[in-house]
C-alpha positions as CSV (number, residue, x, y, z in Angstrom):
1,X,46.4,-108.7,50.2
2,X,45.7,-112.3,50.9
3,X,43.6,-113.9,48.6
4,X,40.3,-115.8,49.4
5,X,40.4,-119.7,49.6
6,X,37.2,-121.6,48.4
7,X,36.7,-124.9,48.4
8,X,34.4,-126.5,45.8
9,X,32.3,-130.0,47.2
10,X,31.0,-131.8,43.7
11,X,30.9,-135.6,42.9
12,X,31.1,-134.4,39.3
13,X,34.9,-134.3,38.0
14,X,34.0,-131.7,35.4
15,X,31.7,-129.5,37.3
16,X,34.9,-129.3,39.5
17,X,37.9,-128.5,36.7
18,X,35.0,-125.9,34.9
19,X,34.5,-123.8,38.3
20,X,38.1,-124.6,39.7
21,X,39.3,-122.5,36.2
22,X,36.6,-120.1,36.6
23,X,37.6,-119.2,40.3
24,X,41.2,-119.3,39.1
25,X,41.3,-116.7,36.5
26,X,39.3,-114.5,38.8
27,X,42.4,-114.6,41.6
28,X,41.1,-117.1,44.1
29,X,42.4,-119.8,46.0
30,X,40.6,-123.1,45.0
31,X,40.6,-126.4,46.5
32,X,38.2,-129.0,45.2
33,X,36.4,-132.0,47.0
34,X,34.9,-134.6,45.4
35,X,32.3,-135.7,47.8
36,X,31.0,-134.7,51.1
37,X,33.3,-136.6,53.5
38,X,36.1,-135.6,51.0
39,X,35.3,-132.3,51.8
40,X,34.5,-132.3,55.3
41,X,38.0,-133.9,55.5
42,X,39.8,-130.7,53.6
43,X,38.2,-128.4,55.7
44,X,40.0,-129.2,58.7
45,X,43.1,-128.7,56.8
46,X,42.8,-125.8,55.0
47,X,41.3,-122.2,56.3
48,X,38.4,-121.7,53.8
49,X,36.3,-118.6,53.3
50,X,33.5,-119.9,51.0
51,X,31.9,-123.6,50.6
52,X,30.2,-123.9,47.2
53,X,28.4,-127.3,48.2
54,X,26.1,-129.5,45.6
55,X,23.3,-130.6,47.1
56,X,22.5,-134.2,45.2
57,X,25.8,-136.4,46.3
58,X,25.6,-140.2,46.8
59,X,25.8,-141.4,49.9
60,X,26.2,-137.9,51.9
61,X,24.1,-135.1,50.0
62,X,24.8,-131.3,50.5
63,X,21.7,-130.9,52.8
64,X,23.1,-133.5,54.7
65,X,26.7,-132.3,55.2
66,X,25.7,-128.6,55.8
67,X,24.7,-128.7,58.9
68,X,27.8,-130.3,60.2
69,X,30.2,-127.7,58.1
70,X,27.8,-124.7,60.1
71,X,28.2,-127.0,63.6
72,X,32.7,-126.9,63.1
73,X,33.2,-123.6,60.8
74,X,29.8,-121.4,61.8
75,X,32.7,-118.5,60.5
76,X,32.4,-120.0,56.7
77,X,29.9,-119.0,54.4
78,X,28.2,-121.6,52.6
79,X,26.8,-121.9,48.9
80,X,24.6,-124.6,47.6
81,X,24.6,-125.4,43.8
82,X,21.9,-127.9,42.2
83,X,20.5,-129.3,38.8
84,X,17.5,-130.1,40.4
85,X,16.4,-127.2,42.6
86,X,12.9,-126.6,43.4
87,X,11.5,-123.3,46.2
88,X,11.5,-126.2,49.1
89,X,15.0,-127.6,48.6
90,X,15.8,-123.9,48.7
91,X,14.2,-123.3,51.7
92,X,15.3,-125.7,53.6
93,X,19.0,-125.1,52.5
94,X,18.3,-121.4,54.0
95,X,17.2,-122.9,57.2
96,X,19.9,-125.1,57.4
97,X,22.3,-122.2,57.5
98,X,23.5,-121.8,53.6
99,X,23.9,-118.3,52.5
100,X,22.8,-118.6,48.8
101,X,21.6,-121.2,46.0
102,X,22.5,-121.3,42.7
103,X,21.8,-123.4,40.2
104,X,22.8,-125.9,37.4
105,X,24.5,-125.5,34.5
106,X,26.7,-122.6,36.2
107,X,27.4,-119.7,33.7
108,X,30.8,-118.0,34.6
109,X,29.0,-114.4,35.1
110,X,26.2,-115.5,37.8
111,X,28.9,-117.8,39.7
112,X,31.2,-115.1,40.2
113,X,28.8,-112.8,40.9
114,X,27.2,-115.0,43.6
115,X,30.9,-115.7,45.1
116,X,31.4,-111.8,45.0
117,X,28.1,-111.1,47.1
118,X,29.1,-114.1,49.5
119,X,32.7,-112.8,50.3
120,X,31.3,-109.7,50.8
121,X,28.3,-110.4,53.0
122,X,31.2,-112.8,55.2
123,X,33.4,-109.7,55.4
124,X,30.6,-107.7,56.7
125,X,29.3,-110.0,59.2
126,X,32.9,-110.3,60.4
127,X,33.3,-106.8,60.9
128,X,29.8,-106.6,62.1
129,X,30.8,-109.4,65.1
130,X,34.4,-107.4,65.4
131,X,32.5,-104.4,66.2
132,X,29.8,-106.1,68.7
133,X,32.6,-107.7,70.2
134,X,34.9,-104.7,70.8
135,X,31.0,-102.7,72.0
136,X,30.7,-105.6,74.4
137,X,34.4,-105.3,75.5
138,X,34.1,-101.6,76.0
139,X,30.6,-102.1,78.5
140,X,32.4,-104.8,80.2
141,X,32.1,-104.6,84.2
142,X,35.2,-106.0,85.7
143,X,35.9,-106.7,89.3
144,X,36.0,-110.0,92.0
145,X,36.5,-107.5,95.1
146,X,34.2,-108.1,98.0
147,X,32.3,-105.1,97.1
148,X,31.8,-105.6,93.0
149,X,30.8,-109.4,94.0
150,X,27.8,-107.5,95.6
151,X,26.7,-105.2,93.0
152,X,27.3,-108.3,90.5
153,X,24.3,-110.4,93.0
154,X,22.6,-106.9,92.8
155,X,22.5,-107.1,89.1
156,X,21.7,-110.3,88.9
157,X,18.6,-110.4,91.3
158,X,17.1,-106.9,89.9
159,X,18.0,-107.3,86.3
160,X,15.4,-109.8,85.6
161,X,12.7,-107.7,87.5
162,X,10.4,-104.8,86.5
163,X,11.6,-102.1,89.7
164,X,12.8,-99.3,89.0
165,X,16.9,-98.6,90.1
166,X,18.8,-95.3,91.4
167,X,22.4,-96.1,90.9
168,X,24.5,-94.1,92.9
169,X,27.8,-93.7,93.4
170,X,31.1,-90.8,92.8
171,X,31.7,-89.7,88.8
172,X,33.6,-92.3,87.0
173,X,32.3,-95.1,89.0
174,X,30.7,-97.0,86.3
175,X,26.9,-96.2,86.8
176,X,26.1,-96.5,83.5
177,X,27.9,-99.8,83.2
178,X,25.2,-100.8,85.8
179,X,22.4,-99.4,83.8
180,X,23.5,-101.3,80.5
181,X,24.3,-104.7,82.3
182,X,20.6,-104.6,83.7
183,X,19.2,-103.9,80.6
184,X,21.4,-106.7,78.9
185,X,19.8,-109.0,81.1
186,X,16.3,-108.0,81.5
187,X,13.5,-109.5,79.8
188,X,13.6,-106.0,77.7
189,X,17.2,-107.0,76.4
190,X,16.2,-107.1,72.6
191,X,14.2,-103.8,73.4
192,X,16.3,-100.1,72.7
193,X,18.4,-98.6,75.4
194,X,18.1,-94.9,75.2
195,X,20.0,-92.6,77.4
196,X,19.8,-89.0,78.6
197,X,22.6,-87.0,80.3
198,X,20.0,-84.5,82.1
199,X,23.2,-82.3,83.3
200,X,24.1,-81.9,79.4
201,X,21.0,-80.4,78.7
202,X,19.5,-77.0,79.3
203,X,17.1,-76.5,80.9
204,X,14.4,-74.7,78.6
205,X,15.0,-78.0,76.4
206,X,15.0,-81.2,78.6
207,X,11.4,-81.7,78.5
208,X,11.4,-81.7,74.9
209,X,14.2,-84.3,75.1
210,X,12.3,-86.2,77.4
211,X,9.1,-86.2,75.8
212,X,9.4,-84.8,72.6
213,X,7.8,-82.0,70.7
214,X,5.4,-81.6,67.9
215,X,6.2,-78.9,65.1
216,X,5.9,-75.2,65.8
217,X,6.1,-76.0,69.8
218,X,8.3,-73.8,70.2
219,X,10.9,-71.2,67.9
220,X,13.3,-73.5,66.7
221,X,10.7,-76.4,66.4
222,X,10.4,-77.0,62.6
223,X,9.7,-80.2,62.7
224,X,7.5,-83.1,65.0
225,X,10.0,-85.1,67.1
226,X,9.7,-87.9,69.1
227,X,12.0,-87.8,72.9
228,X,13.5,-90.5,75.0
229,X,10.3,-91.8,76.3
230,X,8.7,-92.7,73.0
231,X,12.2,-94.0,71.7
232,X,12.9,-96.3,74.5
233,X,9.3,-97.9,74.4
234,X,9.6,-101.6,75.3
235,X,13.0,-100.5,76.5
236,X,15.1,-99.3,79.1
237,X,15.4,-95.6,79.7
238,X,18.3,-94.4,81.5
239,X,18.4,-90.9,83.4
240,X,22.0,-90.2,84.0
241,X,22.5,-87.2,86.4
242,X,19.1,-87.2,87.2
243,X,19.7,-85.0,90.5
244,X,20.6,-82.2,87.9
245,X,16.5,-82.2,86.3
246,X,14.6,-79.6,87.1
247,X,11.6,-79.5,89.1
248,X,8.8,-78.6,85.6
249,X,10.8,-81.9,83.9
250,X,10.6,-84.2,87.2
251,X,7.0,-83.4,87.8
252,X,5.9,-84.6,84.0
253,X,9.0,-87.5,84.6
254,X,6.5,-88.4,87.8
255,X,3.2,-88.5,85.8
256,X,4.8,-90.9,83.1
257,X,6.1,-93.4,86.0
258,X,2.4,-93.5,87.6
259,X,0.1,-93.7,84.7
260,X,2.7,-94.7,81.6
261,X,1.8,-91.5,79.3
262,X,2.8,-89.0,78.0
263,X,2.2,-86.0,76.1
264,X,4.4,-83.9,73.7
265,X,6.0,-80.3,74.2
266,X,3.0,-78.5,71.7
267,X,0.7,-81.5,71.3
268,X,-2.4,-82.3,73.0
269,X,-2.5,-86.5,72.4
270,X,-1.9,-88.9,75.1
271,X,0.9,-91.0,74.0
272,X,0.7,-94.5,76.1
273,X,4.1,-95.9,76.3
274,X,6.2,-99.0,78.4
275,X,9.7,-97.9,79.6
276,X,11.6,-99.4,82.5
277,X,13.5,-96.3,83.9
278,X,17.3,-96.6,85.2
279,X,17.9,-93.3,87.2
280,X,22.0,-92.4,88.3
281,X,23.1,-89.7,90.2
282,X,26.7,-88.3,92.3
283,X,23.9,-86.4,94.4
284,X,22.6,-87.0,96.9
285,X,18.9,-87.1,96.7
286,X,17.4,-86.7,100.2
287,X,20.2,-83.5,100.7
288,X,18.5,-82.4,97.6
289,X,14.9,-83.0,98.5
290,X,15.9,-81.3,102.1
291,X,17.0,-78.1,100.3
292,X,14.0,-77.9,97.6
293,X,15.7,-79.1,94.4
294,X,14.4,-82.4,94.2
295,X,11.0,-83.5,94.9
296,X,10.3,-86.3,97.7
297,X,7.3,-88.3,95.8
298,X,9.4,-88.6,92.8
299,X,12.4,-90.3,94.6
300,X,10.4,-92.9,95.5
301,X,9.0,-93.6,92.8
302,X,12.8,-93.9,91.4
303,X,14.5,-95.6,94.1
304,X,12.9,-99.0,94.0
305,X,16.1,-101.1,94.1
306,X,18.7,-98.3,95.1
307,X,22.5,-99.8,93.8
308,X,25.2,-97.5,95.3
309,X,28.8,-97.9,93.4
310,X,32.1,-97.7,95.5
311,X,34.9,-95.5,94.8
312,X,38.0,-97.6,93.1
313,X,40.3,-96.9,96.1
314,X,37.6,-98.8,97.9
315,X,38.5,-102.0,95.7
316,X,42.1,-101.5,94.9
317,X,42.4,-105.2,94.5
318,X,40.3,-104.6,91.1
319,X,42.8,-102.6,89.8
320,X,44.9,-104.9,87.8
321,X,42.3,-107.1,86.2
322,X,40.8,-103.6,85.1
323,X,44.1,-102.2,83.6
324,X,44.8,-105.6,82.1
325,X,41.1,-104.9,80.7
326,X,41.8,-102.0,79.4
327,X,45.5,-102.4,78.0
328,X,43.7,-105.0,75.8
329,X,40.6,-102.9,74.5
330,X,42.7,-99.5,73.6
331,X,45.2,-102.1,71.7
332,X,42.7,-103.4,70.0
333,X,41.0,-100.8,68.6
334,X,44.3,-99.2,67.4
335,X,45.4,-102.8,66.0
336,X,48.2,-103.3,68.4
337,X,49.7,-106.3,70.1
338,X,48.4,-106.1,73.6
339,X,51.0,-105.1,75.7
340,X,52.4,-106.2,78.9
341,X,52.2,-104.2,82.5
342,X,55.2,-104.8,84.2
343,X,55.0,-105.4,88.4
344,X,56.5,-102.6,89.1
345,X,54.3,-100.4,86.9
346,X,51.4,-101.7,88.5
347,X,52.6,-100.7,92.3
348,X,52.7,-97.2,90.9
349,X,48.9,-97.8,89.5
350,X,48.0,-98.9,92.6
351,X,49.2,-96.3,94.9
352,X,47.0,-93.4,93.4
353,X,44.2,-92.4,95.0
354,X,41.9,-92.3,91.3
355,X,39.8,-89.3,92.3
356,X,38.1,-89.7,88.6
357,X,37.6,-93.3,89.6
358,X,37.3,-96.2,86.7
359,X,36.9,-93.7,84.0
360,X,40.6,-91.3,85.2
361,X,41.9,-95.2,84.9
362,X,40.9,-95.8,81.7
363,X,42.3,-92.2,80.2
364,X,45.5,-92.9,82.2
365,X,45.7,-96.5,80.8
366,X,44.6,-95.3,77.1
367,X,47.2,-92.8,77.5
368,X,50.0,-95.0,78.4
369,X,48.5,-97.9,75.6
370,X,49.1,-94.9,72.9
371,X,52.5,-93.4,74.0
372,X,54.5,-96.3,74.7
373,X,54.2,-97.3,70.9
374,X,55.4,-100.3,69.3
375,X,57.3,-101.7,73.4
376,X,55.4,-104.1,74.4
377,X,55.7,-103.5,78.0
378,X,54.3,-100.3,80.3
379,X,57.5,-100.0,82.7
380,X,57.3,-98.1,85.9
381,X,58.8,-94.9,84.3
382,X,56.3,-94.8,82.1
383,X,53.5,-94.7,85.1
384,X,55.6,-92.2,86.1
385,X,55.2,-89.5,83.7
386,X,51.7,-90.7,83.5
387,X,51.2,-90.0,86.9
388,X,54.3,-87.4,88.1
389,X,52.5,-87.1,91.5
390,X,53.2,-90.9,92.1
391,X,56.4,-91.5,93.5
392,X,58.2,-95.1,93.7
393,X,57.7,-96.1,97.7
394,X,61.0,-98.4,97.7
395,X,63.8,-95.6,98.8
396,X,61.7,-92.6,99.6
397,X,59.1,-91.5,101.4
398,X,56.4,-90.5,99.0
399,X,54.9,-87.4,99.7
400,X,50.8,-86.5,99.9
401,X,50.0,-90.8,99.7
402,X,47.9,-92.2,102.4
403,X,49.9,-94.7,104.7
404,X,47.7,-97.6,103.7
405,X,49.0,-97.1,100.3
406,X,52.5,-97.2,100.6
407,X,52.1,-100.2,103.1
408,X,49.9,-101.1,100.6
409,X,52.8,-100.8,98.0
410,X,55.6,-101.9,99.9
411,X,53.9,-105.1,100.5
412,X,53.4,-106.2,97.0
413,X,56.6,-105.3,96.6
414,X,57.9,-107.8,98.6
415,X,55.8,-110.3,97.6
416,X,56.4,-110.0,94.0
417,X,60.3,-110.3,94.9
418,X,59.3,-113.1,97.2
419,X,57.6,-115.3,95.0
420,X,60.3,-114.6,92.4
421,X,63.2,-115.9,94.1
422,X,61.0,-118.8,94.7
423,X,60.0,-119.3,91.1
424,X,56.1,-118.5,92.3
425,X,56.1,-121.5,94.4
426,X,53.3,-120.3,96.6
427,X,54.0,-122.6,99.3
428,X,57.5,-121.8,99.7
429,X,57.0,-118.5,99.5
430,X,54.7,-118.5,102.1
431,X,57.3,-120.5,104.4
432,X,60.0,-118.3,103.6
433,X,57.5,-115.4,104.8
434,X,56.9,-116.9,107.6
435,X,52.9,-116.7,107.0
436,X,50.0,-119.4,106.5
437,X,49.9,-120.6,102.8
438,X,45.8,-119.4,103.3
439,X,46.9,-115.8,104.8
440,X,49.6,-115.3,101.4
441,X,46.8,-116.0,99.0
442,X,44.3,-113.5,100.9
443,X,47.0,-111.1,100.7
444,X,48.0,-112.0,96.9
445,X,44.1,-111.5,95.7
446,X,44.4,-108.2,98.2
447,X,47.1,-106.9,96.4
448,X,46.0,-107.9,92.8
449,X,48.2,-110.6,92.4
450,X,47.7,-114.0,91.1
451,X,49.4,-117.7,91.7
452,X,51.9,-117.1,88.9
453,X,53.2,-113.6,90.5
454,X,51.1,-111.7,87.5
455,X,48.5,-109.1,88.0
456,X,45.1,-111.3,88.7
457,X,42.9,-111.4,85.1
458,X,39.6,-110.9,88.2
């Protein structure tokens, strides 16, 4: 296990030997600075975990220098140490960025215990940005095809708005991708995004999930409960499958949207509450409100800004920058080099239809992430027993996949080999092809390929 490196800032020589030994004996890598541009100097040499900084230095003081340490290393966590500390120096020090203060003469037990709290706190807040990075990773909406560049305006233009949206679109399209990247930037953003799959739940309960219930409501009611409506308040509320509610829930759904209350399952208060409401559905509604399932009044009141999702064999082009995407996400979170799809691998991808759209991709691509192991390429063969139904186009007629497709196939195909041979010159290439240089680079972004002959990042 590596040890942590911490760098001590002092202009006094024996405040430096005294906590340089005391650091020592305790395992830790020390490096000592004795003054603030010494220090600020050693930092860009050295990879440092914790900055015990003293705050009364001539010429450059510790209050001075901390702000520049947070401005290059914002990852290192900073300490100050004083013999002359008062509540405001304190303060400000906080303000400033530093993590802790502690004070002159240093006894060994409270130093190590505030380096100890520190390099724990760090570690924490490391994880706590892995995490929210690897969350925001996983929500990612990836795409430059014609038709995700319109959803993306979409977003953008109804995101910072109060209307209601309907997202619809096939399963596995990505609708609650939609709903989150709204959200994210609304003016409710800091505000809790609560979901609901109204298909998931039965139908004698989804009211209390909507609007909660209070105790003794009902048999299994033992205690009050608050539902989605009060627990997204100030939020978004998202109604996944919403085609799937029944007509008792939409009704109540339809009194919260035009007056903003609410009551309880078993309660008699009027709860007031503020909740923009994201509705999805695979239905679709006015077939529904034709045959009696769905009612007309409550439709509108949903389908403000209506966002419909296209299948991914509509935007095949988005293919590799999502398995790319997703090849790096899986690897990842099961701490593995990110591996490498090779062309001919990616034909395969291409040529399948995706019935389960974005989310049958990323099983597939999860799937191949995991059983390839410790190779750091996926290779055609392994699309293949990935996908057995997929069949290589070069040599054989591949049975049951639509013409477009194997054109489709063929001609990346003989691209890839084209710019090859002509080290990805694209010009060349588009000579030796006998096509304009502009009609080779609609058909490389077409076909998922980028100016280098790699699968485009989107």
């Amino acid at each position: 296990m590596a040890r942590n490196t911490l760098l001590v800032v002092d202009d006094e020589p024996n405040i430096l030997t005294t906590v340089r030994r005391a650091l020592e004996i305790e395992g830790y890598a020390v490096e000592v600075a004795g003054g603030a541009a010494l220090g600020l100097a050693k930092l860009d040499e050295i990879e440092a975990d914790l900055v015990l900084l003293d705050v009364m230095m001539p010429g450059m003081g510790g209050l001075d220098v901390l702000p520049k340490i947070r401005a290059a290393h914002p990852e290192i966590t900073v300490v100050m140490m004083s013999g002359n500390a008062t509540i405001e120096t304190a303060v400000q020090a906080t303000k400033l960025g530093a993590h802790d203060f502690i004070e002159k003469p240093l006894s060994a037990d409270k130093l190590l215990l505030t380096v100890q709290n520190a390099l724990s706190f760090a570690r924490l807040a490391r994880e706590n940005a892995r995490l929210r990075a690897r969350a925001k990773a996983e929500f990612a909406m990836i795409g430059g095809s014609g038709p995700m560049r319109a959803i993306f305006d979409k977003i953008g233009k109804t995101a910072p708005s109060t209307g209601r949206v309907l997202i619809t679109g096939e399963n596995g399209t990505g609708k609650e991708l939609v709903a989150r990247a709204i959200h994210d930037h609304s003016k409710r953003a800091d505000g809790p995004f609560i979901k609901l799959n109204c298909a998931a739940i039965p139908a004698e309960l989804i009211e209390s999930e909507l609007f909660g219930h209070e105790k003794g409501a009902f048999t299994v009611a033992s205690q009050q409960r608050r539902g989605k409506f009060e627990l997204a308040d100030g939020g978004t509320l998202f109604l996944d499958e919403v085609g799937d509610m029944n007509p008792s829930a939409q009704a109540k759904v339809l009194r919260v949207l035009q007056e903003g209350e609410l009551e309880r399952v078993g309660g008699g208060e009027t709860i007031k509450v503020d909740v923009r409401v994201i509705a999805a559905t695979n239905k679709t509604l006015p077939d529904e409100i034709a045959a009696g399932r769905f009612r007309e009044d409550l439709f509108y009141r949903l389908n403000v800004v209506p966002i419909e999702l296209p299948p991914l064999r509509a935007r095949r082009e988005d293919l590799p920058p999502l398995v790319e995407h997703f090849v790096e996400v899986v690897c990842a979170a099961n701490d593995r080099r990110t591996k490498k799809v090779a062309p001919a691998a990616m034909t395969l991808l291409m040529q399948h239809e995706w019935p389960g759209n974005v989310r049958e991709l990323k099983n597939v691509v999860e799937r191949l992430a995991i059983l390839t192991g410790d190779a750091d390429v996926i290779t055609e063969s392994d699309v293949q027993d990935a996908l057995p139904s997929v069949k290589k186009v070069k040599g054989e007629f591949a049975r049951g996949t639509p013409f477009k497709d194997l054109v489709a196939a063929a001609e990346r195909e003989i691209v890839l080999a084209a710019l090859e041979a002509n080290d990805y010159h694209v010009s060349n290439t588009a000579k030796e092809l006998q096509l304009e240089r502009s009609h080779l680079y609609k058909k490389m972004r077409a076909l998922g390929i980028d100016h280098r002959g790699e699968e485009s990042d989107g």
